[in-house]
C-alpha positions, 0 to 999 in steps of 0.5 A, spaced: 189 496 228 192 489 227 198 487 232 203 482 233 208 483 238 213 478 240 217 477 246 220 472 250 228 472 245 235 473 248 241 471 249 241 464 250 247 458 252 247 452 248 242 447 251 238 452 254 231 454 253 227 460 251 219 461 251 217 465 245 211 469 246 206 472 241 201 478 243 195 479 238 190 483 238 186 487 232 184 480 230 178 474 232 185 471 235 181 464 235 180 463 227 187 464 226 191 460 223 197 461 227 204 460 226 213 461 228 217 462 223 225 463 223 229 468 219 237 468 219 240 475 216 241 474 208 237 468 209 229 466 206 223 466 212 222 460 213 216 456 217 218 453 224 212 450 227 205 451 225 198 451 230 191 451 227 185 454 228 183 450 232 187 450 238 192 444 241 199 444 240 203 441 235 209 441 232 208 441 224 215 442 221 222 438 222 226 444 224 225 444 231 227 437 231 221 434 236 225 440 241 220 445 240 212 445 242 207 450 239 201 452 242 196 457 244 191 460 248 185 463 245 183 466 252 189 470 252 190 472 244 197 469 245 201 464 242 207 460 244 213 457 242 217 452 247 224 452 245 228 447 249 235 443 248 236 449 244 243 450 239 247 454 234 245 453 229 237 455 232 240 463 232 234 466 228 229 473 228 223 468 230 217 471 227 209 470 229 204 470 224 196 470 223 193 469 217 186 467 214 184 470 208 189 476 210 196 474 213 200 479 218 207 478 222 211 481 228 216 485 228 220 479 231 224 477 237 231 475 236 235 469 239 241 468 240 244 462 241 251 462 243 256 460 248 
């Protein structure tokens, strides 16, 4: 079975920093095309950064605004998002997904970002 566990949310300052986790396993983790993507209640899911196969770190989307850092550890199955500066308006449920021909999502981790 295929599973994608996140961790790493919880109440955080304006300014503050979080480092998100996702866990997988039930997948050839190193061939995955990995990434974080945010959801806002009543709002579309959408990308926040995206991390290739092949490892590294990037930064592939502009909604972190060069605040967040996504990498990953193929030795441990587990991805990452550094998120730092944080704002309001970064409140979101951020979910981990892997994908190559198929795409699976975790159940999500939520950060709320308020003072």
């Amino acid at each position: 079975q295929v599973q994608l566990v996140e961790s790493g949310g919880g109440l955080v300052q304006p300014g503050g920093s979080l480092r998100l986790y996702c866990a997988a396993s039930g997948i050839t983790f190193s061939r995955h095309h990995m990434s974080w993507y945010r959801q806002d209640p009543g709002k579309e899911r959408g990308l926040v950064e995206a991390m290739p196969s092949a490892g590294g770190a990037g930064n592939y989307a502009d909604s972190g605004k060069g605040r967040f850092t996504i990498s990953r550890d193929n030795a441990k199955n587990t991805l990452y998002l550094q998120m730092n500066s944080l704002k309001p308006d970064d409140t979101a449920v951020y979910y981990c997904k892997a994908k190559i021909m198929f795409e699976y999502w975790g159940q999500g981790t939520e950060v709320p970002v308020s003072s």
